[in-house]
C-alpha positions as CSV (number, residue, x, y, z in Angstrom):
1,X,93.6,126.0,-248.3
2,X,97.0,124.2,-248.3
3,X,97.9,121.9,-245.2
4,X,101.6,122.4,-246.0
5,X,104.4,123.0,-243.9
6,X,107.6,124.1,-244.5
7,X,110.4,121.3,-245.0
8,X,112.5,120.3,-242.1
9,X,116.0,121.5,-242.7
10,X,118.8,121.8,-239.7
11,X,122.6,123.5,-240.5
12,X,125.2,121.7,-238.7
13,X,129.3,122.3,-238.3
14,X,131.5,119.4,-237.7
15,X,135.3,119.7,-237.5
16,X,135.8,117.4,-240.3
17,X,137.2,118.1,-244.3
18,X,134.0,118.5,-247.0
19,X,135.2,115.7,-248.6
20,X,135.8,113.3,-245.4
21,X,132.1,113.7,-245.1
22,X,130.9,113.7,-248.6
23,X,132.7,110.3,-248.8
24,X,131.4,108.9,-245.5
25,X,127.8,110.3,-246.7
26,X,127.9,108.3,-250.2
27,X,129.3,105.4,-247.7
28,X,126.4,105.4,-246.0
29,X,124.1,105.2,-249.2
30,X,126.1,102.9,-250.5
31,X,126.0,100.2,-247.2
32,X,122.9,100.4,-245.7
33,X,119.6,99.2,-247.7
34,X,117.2,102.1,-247.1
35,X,119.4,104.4,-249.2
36,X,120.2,105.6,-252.0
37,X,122.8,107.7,-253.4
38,X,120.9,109.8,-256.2
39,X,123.4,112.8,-257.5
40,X,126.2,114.8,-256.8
41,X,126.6,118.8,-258.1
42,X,129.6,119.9,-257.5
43,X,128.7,123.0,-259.3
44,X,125.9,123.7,-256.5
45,X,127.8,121.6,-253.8
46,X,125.5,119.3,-252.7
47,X,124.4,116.2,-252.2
48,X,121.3,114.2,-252.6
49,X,120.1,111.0,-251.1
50,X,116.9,108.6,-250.8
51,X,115.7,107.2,-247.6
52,X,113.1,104.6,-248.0
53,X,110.8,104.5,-245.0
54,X,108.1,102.3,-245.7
55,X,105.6,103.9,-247.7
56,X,107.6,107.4,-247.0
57,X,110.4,108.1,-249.1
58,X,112.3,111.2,-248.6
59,X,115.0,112.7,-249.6
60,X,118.0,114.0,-247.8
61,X,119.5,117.9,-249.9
62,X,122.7,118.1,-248.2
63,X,124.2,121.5,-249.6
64,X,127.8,122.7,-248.0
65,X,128.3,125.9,-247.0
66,X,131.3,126.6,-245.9
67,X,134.9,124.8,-245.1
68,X,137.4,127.0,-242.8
69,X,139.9,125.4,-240.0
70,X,139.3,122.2,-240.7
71,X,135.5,122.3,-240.0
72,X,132.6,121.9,-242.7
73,X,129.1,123.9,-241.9
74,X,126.2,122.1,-244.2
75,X,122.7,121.8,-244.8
76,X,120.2,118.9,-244.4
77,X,117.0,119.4,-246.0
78,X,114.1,117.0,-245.6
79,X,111.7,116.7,-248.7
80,X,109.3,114.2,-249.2
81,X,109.7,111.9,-252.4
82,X,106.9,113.8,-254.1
83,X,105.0,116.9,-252.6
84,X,105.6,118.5,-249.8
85,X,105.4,117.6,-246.1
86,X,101.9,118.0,-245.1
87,X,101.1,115.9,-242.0
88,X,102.9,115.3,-238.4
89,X,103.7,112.0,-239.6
90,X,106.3,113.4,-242.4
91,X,107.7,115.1,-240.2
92,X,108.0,112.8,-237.6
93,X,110.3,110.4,-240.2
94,X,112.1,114.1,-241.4
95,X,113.4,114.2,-238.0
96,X,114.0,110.5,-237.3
97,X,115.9,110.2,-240.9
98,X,118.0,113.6,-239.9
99,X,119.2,111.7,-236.5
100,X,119.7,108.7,-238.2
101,X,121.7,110.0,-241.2
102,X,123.8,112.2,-238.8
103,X,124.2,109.9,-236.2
104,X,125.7,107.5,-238.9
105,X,128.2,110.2,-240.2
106,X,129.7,111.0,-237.2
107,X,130.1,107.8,-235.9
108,X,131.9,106.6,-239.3
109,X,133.7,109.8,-239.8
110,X,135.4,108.7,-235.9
111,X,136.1,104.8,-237.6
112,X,133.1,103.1,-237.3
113,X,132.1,100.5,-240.1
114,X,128.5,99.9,-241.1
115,X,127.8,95.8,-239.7
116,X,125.5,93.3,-241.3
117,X,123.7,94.3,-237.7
118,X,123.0,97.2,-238.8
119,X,122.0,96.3,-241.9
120,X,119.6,93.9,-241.0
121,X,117.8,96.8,-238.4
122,X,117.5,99.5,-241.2
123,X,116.1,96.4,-243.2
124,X,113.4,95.8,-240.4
125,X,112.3,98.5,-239.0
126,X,111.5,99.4,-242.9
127,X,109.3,96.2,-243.5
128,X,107.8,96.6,-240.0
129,X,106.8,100.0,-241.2
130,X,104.9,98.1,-244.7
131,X,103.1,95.9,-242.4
132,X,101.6,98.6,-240.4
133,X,101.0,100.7,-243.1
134,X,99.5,97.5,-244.4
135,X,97.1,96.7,-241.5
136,X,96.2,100.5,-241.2
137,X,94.9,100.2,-244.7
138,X,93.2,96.8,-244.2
139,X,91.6,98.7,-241.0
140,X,90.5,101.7,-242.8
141,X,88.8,99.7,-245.7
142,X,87.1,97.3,-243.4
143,X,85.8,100.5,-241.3
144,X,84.6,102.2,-244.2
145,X,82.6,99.2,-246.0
146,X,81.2,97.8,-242.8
């Protein structure tokens, strides 16, 4: 029996040009350490990107929908890095990196520039998640060989 649930996707419409937010998107990837920019199909439309999360790397699909007075409806689509979301804890970083990612793109779409601040915070809460993942597995082996 498969534990599997189904990937965390959410459809939004911002009153912004496709390719305002396509740029701002590969901006993003581009600025801030826990990203990655991985591939662009302009034949499909979308988008994909790489958020590392300590030991969780996902990946954000971003597929475009539609474009019509001056507003864009997309797609974000959760996956993890390999497999597919099968605990609480997946999803728990789907929906953090979804707020994250879209919080970021509509606060550079307005003018805002990514700051070594925020750099520096991507950058620790992703080693603070290594170290608890760390001590977890330092926990769980002492538990089991004791």
């Amino acid at each position: 029996m498969s534990n599997s649930i189904p990937t965390p996707r959410q459809t939004y419409t911002i009153k912004y040009q496709k390719e305002n937010i396509k740029e701002m998107l590969k901006y993003i990837a581009e600025e801030l350490p826990t990203y990655k920019f991985l591939e662009s199909n302009d034949t499909l439309d979308t988008l994909r990107i790489e958020i590392t999360r300590g030991f969780q790397p996902q990946h954000l699909d971003i597929r475009f929908q539609k474009e019509e007075e001056g507003a864009t409806t997309f797609e974000i689509e959760v996956s993890k890095h390999t497999g597919g979301m099968t605990d609480d804890d997946s999803s728990l970083y789907a929906k953090q990196n979804l707020d994250e990612i879209m919080s970021f793109l509509t606060k550079c779409l307005d003018g805002y520039k990514i700051t070594e601040e925020d750099k520096k915070s991507a950058q620790n809460k992703q080693t603070t998640n290594v170290i608890i993942g760390i001590v977890i597995a330092i926990i769980a082996i002492w538990w089991i060989f004791s």
